[in-house]
NUDO-60351 format. One record per atom (N, C-alpha, C): y negated, x, z. Coordinates in steps of 0.05 Angstrom, whole numbers, padded with zeros to 5 digits, always signed. Atoms other than C-alpha are relative to their C-alpha. Example, Ala and Ser with C-alpha at 12.3 -4.5 7.8 and 13.67 -1.06 7.14 Angstrom:
// residues 2
+00024+00018+00000/+00090+00246+00156/-00024+00018+00000/+00024-00016-00001/+00021+00273+00143/-00022-00015+00014/
// end
This chain:
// residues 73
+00006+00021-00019/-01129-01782-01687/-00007+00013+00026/+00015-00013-00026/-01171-01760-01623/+00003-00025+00020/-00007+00014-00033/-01149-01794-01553/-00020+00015+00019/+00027-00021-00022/-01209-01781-01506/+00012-00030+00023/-00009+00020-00032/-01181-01810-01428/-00027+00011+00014/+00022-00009-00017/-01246-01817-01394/+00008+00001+00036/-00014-00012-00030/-01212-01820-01325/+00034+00009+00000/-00020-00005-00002/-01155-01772-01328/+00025+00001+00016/-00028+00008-00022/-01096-01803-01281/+00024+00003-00014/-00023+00003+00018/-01022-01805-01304/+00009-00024-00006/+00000+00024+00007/-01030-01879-01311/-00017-00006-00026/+00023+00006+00020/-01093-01869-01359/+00013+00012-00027/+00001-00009+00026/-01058-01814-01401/+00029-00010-00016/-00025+00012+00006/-00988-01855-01403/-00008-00020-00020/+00006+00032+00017/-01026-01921-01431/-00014+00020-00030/+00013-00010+00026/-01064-01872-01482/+00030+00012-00020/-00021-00015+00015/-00997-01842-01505/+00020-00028-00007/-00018+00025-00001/-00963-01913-01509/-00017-00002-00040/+00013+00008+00023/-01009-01916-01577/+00026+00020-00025/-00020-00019+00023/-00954-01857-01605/+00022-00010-00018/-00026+00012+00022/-00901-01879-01657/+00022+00001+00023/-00026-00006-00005/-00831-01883-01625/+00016+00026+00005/-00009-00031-00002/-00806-01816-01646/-00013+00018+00008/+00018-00020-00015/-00869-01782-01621/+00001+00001+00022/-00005+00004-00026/-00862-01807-01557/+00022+00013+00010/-00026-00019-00007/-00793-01782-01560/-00006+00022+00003/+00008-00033+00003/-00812-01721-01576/-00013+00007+00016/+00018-00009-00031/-00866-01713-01518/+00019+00005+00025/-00016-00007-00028/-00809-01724-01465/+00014+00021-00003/-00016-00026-00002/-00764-01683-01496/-00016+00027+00005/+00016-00028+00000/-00825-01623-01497/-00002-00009+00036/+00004-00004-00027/-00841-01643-01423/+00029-00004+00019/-00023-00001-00006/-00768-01647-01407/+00015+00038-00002/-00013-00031+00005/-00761-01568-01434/-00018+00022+00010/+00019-00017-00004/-00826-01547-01402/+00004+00028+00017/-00009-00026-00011/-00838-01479-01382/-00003+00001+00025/+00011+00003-00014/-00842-01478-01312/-00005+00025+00022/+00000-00022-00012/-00858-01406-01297/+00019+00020+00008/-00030-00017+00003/-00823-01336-01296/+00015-00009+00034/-00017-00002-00018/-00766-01338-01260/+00016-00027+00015/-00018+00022-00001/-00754-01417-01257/+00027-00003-00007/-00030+00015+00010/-00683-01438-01260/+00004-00025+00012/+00007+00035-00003/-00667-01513-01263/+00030-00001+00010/-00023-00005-00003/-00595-01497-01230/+00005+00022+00025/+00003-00010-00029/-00574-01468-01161/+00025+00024-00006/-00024-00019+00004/-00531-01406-01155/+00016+00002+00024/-00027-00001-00020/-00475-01392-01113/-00021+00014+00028/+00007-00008-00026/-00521-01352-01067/-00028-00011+00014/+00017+00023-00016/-00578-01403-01063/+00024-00025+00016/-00017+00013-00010/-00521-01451-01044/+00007+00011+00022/-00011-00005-00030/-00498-01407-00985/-00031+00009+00016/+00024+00001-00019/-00568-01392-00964/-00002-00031+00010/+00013+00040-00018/-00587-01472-00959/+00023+00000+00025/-00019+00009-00025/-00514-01478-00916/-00004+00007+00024/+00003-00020-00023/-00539-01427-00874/-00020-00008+00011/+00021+00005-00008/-00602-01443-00866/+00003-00037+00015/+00000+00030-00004/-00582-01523-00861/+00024-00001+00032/-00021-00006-00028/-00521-01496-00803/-00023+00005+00022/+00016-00012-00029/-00582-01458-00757/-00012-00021+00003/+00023+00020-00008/-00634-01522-00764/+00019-00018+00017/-00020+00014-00026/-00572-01561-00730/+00010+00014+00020/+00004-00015-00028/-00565-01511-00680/-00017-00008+00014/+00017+00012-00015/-00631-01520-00663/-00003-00025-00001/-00007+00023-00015/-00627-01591-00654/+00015-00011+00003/-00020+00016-00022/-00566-01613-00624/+00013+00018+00010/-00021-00014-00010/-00540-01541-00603/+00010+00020-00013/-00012-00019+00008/-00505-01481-00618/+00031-00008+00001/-00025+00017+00006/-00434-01497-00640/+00011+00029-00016/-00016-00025+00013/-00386-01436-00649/+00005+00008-00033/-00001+00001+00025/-00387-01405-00716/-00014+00026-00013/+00005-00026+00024/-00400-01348-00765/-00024-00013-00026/+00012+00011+00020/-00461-01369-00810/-00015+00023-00018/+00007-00025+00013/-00460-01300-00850/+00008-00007-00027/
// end
């Protein structure tokens, strides 16, 4: 079976994939649910992206409302 979307939007290729059985459809999310999304993606934060954001999210409130005593090492 050949699906030709003459204008490719994610509205055009949703309604063309609505024609899929049930389980196929399933099966599409689950594949775009596991997609690859390039080396070195992780879908999960680590302990030292977590203390970078704090750090980084502590100085941007420095700069606007102030410097406010503190160690953000």
């Amino acid at each position: 079976m050949a699906i030709t979307i003459e204008n490719p939007t994610a509205e055009a290729a949703f309604a063309a994939l609505q024609q899929l059985p049930q389980e196929e459809f399933a099966r599409l999310k689950q594949m775009f649910a596991k997609a690859n999304y390039g080396e070195g993606y992780q879908d999960f934060w680590t302990d030292e992206d977590l203390e970078d954001a704090a750090r980084s999210t502590a100085l941007l409130i420095d700069k606007r409302f102030g410097p406010e005593e503190g160690n953000y090492d």
